[in-house]
C-alpha positions as CSV (number, residue, x, y, z in Angstrom):
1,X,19.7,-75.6,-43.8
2,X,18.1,-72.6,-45.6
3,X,15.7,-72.7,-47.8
4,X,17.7,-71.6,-51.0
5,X,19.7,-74.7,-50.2
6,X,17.4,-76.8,-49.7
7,X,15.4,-76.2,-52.7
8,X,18.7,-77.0,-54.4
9,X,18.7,-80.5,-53.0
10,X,15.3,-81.1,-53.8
11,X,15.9,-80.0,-57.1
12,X,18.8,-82.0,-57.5
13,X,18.1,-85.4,-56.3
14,X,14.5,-85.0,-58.7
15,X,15.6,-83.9,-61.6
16,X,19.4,-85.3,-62.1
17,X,19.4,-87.9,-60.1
18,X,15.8,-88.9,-61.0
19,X,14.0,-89.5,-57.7
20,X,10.4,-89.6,-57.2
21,X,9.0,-87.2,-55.2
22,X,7.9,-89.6,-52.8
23,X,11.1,-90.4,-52.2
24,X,12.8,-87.5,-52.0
25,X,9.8,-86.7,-49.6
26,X,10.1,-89.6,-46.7
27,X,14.1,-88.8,-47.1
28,X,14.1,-85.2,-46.3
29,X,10.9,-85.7,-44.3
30,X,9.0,-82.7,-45.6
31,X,5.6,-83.2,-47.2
32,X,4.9,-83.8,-51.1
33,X,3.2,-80.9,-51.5
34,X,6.6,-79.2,-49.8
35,X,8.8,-80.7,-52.4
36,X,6.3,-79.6,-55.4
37,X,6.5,-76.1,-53.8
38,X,10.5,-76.6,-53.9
39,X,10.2,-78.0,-57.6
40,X,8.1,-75.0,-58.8
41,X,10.0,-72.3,-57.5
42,X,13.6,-72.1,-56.7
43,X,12.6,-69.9,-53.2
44,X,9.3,-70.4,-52.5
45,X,7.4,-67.5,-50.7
46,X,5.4,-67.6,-48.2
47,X,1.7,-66.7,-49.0
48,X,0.1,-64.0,-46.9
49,X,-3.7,-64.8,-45.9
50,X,-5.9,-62.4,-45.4
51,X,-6.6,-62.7,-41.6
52,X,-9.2,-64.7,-40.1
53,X,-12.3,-62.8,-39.2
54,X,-13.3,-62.9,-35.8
55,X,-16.9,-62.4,-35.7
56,X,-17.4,-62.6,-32.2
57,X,-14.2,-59.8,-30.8
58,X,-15.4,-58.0,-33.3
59,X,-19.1,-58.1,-31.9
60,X,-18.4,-57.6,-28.1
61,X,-15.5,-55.2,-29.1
62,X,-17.4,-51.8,-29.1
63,X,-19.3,-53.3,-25.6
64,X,-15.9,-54.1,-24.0
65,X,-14.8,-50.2,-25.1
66,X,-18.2,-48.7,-23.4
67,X,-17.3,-51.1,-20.1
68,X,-13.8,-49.8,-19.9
69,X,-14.7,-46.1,-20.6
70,X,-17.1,-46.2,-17.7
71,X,-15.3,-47.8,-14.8
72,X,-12.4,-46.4,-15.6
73,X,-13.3,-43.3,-12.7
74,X,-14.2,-45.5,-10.5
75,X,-11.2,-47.8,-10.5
76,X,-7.9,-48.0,-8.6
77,X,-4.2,-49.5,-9.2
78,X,-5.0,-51.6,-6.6
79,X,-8.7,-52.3,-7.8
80,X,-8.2,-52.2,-11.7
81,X,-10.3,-53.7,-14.3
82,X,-9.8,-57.4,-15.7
83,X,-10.5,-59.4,-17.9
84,X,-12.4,-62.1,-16.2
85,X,-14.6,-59.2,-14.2
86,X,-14.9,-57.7,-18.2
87,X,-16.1,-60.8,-19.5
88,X,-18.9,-61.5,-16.1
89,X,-20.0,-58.4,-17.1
90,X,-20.4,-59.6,-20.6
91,X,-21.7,-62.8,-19.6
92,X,-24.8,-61.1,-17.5
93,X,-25.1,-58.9,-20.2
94,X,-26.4,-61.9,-22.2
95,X,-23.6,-61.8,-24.7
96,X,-21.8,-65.7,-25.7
97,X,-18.2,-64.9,-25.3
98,X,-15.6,-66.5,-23.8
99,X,-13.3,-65.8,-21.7
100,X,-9.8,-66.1,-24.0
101,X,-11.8,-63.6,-26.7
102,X,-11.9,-61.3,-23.9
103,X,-8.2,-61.5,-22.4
104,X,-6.9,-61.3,-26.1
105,X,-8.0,-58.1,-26.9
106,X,-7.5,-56.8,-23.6
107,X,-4.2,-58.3,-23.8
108,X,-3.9,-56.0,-27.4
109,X,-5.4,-52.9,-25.6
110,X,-2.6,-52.6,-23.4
111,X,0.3,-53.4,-25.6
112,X,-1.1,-50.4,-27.9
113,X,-1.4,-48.1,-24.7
114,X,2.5,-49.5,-23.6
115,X,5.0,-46.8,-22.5
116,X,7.7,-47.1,-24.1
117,X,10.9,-46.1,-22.5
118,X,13.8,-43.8,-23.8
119,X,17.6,-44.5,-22.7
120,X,18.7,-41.4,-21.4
121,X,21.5,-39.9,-21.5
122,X,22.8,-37.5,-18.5
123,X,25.2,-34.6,-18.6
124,X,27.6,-33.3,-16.0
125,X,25.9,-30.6,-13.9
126,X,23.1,-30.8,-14.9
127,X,20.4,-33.0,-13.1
128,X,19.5,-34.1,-9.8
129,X,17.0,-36.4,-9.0
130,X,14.9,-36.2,-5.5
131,X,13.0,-38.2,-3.2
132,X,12.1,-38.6,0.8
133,X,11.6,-42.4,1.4
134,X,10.2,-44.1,4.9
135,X,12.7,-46.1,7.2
136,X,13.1,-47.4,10.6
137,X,15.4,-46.6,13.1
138,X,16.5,-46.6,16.6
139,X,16.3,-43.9,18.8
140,X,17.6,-43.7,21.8
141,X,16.8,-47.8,22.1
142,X,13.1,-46.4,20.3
143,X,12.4,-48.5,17.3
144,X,10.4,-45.5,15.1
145,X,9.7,-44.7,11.7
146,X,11.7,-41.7,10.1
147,X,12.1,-39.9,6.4
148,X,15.1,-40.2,4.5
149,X,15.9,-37.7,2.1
150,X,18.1,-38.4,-1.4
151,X,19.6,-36.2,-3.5
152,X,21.4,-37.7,-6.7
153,X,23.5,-36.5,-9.0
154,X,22.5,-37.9,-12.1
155,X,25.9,-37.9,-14.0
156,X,28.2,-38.8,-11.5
157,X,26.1,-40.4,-9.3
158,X,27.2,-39.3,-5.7
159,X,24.5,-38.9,-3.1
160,X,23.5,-36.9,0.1
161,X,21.1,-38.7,2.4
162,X,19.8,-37.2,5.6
163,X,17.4,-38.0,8.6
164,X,14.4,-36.4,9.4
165,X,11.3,-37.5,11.8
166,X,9.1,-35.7,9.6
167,X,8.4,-35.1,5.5
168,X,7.3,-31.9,5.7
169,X,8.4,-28.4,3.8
170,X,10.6,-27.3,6.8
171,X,12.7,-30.8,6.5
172,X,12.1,-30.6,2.3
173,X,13.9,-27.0,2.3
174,X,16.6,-27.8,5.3
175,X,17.5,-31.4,3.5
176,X,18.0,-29.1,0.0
177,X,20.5,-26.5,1.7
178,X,22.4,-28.9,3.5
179,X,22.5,-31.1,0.0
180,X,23.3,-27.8,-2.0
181,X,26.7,-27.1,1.3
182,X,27.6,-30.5,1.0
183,X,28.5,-30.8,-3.0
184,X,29.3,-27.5,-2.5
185,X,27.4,-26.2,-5.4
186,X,24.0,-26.3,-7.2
187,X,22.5,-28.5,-10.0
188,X,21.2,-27.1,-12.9
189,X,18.1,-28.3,-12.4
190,X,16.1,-30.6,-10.0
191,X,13.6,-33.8,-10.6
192,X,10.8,-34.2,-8.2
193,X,7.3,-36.1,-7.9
194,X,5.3,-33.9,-7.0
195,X,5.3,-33.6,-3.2
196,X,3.3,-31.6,-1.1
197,X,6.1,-29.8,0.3
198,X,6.8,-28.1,-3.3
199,X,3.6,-28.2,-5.1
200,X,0.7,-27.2,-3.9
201,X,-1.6,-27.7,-7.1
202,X,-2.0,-29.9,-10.5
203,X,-3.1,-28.2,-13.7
204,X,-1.7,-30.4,-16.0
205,X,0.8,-29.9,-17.8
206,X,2.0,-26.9,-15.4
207,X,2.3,-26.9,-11.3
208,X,1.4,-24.5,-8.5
209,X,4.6,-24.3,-6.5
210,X,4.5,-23.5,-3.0
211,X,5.8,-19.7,-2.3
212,X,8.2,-21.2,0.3
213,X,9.8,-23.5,-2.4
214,X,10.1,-20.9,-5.1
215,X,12.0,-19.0,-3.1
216,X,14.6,-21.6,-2.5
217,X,14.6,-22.0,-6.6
218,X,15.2,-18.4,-6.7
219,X,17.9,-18.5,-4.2
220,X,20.2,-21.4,-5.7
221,X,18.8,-20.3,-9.3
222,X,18.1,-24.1,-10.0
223,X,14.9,-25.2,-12.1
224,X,12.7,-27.3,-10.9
225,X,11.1,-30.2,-12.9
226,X,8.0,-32.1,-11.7
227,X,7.4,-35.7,-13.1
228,X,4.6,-37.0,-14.2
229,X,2.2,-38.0,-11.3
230,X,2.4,-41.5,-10.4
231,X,5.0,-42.2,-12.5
232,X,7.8,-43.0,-10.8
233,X,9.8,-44.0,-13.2
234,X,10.3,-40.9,-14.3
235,X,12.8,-40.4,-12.0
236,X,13.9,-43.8,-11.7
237,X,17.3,-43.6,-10.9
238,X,17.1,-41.4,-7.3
239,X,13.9,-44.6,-6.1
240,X,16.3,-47.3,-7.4
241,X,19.2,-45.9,-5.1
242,X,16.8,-45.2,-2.3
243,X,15.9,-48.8,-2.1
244,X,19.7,-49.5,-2.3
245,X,20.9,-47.8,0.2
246,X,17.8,-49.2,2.8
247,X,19.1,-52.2,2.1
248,X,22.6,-52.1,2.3
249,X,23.5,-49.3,4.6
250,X,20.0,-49.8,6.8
251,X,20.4,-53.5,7.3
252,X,20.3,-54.4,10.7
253,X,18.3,-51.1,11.8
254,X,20.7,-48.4,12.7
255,X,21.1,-46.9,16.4
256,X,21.6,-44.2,18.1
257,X,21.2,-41.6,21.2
258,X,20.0,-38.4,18.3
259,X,18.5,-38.8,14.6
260,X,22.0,-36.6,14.0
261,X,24.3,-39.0,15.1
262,X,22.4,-41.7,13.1
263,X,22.1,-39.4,9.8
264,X,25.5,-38.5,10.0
265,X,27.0,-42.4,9.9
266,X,24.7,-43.0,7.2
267,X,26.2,-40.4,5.3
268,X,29.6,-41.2,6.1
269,X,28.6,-44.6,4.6
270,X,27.2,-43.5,1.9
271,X,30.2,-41.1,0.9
272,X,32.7,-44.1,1.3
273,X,30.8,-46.6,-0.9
274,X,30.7,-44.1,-3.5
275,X,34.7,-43.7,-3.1
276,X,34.9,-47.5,-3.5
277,X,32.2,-48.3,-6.3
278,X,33.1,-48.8,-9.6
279,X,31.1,-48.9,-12.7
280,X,32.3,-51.6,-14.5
281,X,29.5,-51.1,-17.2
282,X,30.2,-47.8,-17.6
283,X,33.8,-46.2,-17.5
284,X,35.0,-48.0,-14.6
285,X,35.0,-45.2,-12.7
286,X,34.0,-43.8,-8.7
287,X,31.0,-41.4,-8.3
288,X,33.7,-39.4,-6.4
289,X,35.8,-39.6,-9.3
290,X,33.0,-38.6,-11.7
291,X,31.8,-35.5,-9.8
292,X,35.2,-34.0,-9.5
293,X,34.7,-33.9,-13.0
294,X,31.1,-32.5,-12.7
295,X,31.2,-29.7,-9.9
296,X,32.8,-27.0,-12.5
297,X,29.8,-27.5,-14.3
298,X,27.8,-26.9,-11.8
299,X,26.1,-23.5,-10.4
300,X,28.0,-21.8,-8.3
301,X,26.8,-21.9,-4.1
302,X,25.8,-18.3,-2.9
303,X,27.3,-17.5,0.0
304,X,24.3,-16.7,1.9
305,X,22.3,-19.9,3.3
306,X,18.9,-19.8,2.9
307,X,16.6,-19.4,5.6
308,X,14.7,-22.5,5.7
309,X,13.0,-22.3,9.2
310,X,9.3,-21.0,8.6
311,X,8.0,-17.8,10.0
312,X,4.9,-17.5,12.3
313,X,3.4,-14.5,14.0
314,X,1.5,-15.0,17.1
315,X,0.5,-13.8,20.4
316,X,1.2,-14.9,23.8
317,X,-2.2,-15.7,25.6
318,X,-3.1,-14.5,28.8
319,X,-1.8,-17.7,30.2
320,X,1.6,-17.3,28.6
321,X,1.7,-19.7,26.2
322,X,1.9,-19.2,21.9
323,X,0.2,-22.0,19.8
324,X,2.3,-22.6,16.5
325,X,1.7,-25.4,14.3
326,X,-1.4,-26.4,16.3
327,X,0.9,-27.6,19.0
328,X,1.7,-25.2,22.3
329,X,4.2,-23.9,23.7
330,X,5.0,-21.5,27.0
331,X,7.0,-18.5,27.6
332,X,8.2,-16.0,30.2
333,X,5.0,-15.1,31.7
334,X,6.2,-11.2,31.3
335,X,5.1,-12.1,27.5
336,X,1.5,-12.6,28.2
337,X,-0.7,-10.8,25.7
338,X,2.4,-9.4,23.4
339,X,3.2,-10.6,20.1
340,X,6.0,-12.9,19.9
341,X,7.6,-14.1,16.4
342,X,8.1,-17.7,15.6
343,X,10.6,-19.8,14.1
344,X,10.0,-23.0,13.3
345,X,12.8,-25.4,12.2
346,X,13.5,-28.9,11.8
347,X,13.9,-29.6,15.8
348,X,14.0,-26.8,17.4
349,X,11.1,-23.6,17.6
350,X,12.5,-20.3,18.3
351,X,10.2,-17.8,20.3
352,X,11.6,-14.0,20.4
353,X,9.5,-11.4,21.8
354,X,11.7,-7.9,22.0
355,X,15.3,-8.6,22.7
356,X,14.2,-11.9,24.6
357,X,14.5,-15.5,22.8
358,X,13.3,-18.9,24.4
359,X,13.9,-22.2,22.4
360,X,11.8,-25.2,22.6
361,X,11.9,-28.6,20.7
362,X,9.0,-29.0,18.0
363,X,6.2,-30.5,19.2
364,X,3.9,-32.7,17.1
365,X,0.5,-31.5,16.2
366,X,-1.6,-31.4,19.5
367,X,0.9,-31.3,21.1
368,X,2.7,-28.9,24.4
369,X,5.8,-27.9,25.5
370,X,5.7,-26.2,29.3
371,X,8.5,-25.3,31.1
372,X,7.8,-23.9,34.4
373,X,10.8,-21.8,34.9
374,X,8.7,-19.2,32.7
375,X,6.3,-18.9,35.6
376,X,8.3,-19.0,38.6
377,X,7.5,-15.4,39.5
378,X,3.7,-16.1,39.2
379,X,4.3,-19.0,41.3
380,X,6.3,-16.9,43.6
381,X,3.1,-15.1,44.0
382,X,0.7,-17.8,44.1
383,X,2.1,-20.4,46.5
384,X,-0.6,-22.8,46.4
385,X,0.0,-23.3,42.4
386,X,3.1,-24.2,43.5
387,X,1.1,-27.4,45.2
388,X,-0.2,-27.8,41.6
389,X,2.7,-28.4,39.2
390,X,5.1,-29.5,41.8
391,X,6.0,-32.3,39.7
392,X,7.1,-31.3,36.5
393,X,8.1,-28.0,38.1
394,X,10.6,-29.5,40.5
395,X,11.9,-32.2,37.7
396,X,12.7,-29.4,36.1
397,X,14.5,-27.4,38.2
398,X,16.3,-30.5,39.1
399,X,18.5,-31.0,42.7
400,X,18.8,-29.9,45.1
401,X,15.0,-28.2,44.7
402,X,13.6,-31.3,44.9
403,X,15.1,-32.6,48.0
404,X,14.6,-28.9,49.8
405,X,10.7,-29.6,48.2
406,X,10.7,-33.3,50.1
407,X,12.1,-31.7,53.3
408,X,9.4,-28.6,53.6
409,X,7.1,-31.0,53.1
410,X,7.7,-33.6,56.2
411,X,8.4,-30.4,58.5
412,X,5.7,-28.2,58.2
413,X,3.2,-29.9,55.8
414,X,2.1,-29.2,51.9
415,X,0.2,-26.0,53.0
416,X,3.3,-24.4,54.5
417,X,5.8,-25.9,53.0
418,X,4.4,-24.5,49.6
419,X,4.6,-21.0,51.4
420,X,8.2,-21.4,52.2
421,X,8.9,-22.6,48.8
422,X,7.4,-19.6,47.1
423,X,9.9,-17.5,48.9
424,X,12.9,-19.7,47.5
425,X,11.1,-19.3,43.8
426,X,10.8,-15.4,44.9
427,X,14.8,-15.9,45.7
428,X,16.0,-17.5,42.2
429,X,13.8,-14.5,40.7
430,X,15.9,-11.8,42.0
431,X,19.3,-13.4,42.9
432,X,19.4,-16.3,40.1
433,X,19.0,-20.1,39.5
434,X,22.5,-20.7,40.6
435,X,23.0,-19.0,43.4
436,X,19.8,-19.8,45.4
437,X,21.0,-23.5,44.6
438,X,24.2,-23.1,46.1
439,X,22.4,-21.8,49.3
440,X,19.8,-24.1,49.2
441,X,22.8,-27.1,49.2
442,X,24.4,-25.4,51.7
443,X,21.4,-25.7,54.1
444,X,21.2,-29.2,53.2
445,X,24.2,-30.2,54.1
446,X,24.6,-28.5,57.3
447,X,20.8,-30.7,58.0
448,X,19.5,-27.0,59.3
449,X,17.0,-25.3,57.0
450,X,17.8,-22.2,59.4
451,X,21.0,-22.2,57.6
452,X,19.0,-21.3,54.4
453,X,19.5,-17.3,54.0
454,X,17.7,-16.0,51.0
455,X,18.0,-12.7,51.3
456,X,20.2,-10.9,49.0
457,X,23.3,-9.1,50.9
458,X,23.7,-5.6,51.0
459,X,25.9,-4.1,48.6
460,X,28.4,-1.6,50.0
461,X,27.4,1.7,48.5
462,X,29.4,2.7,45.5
463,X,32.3,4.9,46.1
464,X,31.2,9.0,44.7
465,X,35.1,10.2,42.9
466,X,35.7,13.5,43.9
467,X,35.2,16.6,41.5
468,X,38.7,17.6,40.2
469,X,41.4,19.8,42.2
470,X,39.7,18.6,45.4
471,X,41.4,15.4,45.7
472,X,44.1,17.3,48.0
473,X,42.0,18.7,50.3
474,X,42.0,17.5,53.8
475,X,38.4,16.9,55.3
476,X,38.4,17.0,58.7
477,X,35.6,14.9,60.5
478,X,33.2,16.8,62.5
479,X,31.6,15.8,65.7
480,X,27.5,15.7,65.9
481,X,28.2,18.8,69.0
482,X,29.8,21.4,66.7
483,X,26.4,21.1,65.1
484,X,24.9,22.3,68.5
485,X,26.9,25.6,69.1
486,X,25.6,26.5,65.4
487,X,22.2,25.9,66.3
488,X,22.4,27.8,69.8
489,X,24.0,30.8,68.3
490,X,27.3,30.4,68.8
491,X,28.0,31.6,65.4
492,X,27.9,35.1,64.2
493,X,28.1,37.3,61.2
């Protein structure tokens, strides 16, 4: 019942019908002083007090401030100031205050500091958000810990994830140009926390971006944003989908023989749910269906793909090997002291000196990478080396080396048989890998190492054309005596 009707009631059964107020009260059941209020005023107003003073808050307030003030540096997310270790303090202080005085206006301290958040509202082309988030996968029957990297389109709200073993800039830039391929064009701008990969310092309210990240910016002619640090709400739509798609695209843990293979079914997931999903909320529409709308207003894709390996000039040591990245890695021992230039991508490291290029997988930091094919013609040299690294070198060169190794070994001991097999190394020097290893099984199977020729064949000499209007003329062979009745004077003018 309201109040304007109720008054009316009150006033009624009192003054027509001629009620006490006492009865009137106990048949309502509201107070006499209630129906007075009723009988004095048709709509009876509340009366504001003045609020109660509270003499002790308002002592301990300005001590509570000076606490706050000063372990606020020393203080973590994790290890953050309460109220009971505020009102300990207080307490050892010698101030009498308790405990609910303290939480109370703590309690109003952080409802005036209180973010409030604003509904956004995204347009078509315009934003993508950005994040790398930790998983687990296995490789190659290897349960180990990898990056995933999401870019979202904020309006439409179709995704490209990818795989890498490592968050660093080289995986940050790589992830962004095969995002950028994939949609086939280029947000207008970019959301990101603010990751090592793309900025390097924090001056409030601006960033120091990496060179190597500007230059992507520059190349796709996207702006980058930065949010706020350690607010990850700012960009709460692209952590909200990461979690998502752990859970339902990453549940059980994926497998596979290469991170590629695993990356690439994610994807394919990921594409098909968003070909499937409809927001019902929304406009009961696909993320497929949205972005077809969204990709004219996007930036057009360059046709040149940015270079997102990283650069490194270095120079091969004496013992032909180049360190880049802190981890090591060898090359053709004719390299030795010369510069080389390094390219470092996502899993492989390409090594050109000159005209030449080797290619190695990236090693972690502290990490090597030897192959001993780059020193077979040292070792061809140096037979007793050979004695050395016969294990990783023969692994290497794989069968039927190893069983030639084995049989050199039980014939004429590790001494000679080291000898012997630096003239086979010698061999695959000059004549090539494949050829010495078809001689080599050859030998083998005929169970006679005498069978084992390495020396190269002669090559007939090449055949000299003859000079023009000569091809006609008959040469007649000459015996070795005509020469004799030359020398002996048998000739005259």
């Amino acid at each position: 019942m309201l109040k304007m009707d109720r008054a009316h009631v009150v006033r009624h059964k009192i003054e027509v019908v001629g009620k006490s107020i006492r009865a009137v009260a106990l048949e309502l059941h509201h107070s006499r002083n209630t129906i007075q209020k009723y009988l004095q005023a048709p709509s009876p107003v509340r009366q504001a007090y003045s609020p109660r003073t509270r003499l002790v808050q308002d002592e301990v307030r300005p001590r509570i401030d000076a606490l706050i003030a000063a372990w606020k540096t020393n203080t973590t997310d994790k290890q953050r100031i309460t109220a009971a270790r505020l009102h300990a303090a207080l307490v050892e202080d010698g101030c009498q205050v308790g405990l609910t005085t303290v939480t109370d206006y703590v309690r109003e301290l952080k409802l005036k500091g209180r973010e409030v958040f604003i509904p956004l509202v995204w347009i078509a082309g315009d934003a993508a958000e950005v994040d790398f988030f930790e998983v687990t996968v296995d490789l190659a029957s290897e349960r180990i810990k990898v990056w995933l990297f999401l870019m979202r389109m904020m309006f439409s709200g179709k995704d490209f994830v990818w795989l890498y073993r490592r968050a660093d800039q080289i995986s940050f830039l790589d992830a962004h140009v095969r995002a950028f391929e994939y949609f086939g064009a280029v947000p207008t701008r970019a959301i990101y926390d603010n990751l090592k990969a793309a900025v390097t310092k924090i001056v409030l309210p601006q960033r120091e971006l990496s060179a190597r990240f500007v230059a992507l910016t520059q190349h796709y002619l996207y702006e980058p944003c930065c949010a706020r640090p350690y607010q990850g709400h700012d960009k709460g739509g692209v952590e909200s989908r990461g979690k998502g798609i752990r859970l339902a695209h990453m549940v059980p843990i994926p497998q596979g023989d290469t991170l590629e293979e695993i990356a690439r079914t994610l994807l394919n997931k990921v594409e098909l749910q968003g070909q499937q999903r409809r927001d019902q909320s929304r406009d009961n529409q696909t993320p497929a269906e949205r972005f077809v709308h969204e990709l004219p207003r996007m930036i057009n894709l360059v046709p040149q793909r940015f270079e997102a390996r990283q650069t490194q000039l270095c120079t091969a040591s004496r013992s032909a090997k180049v360190k880049v990245n802190r981890a090591w890695y060898s090359v053709p021992s004719s390299w030795a002291s010369r510069d080389v230039t390094a390219r470092i991508g996502v899993e492989q490291v390409e090594l050109r000196c000159g005209q030449e290029v080797v290619e190695a997988p990236v090693q972690p930091s502290g990490g090597s990478y030897i192959g001993y094919r780059h020193y077979l013609p040292e070792l061809a040299r140096k037979p007793q080396a050979i004695r050395q690294v016969a294990g990783p070198l023969l692994e290497e060169l794989g069968a039927p080396f190893g069983q030639l190794w084995r049989l050199l070994v039980d014939a004429y001991g590790p001494r000679d048989a080291a000898r012997r097999f630096a003239r086979v190394l010698k061999a695959i020097v000059e004549q090539g890998e494949d050829k010495v290893a078809r001689r080599v099984a050859h030998a083998l199977q005929s169970d006679s190492l005498e069978e084992l020729h390495l020396t190269a064949p002669q090559s007939e000499p090449p055949e000299v054309p003859l000079p023009e209007g000569l091809d006609e003329v008959d040469i007649e062979t000459v015996a070795a005596s005509s020469f004799d009745t030359l020398l002996g004077g048998g000739w005259h003018e």
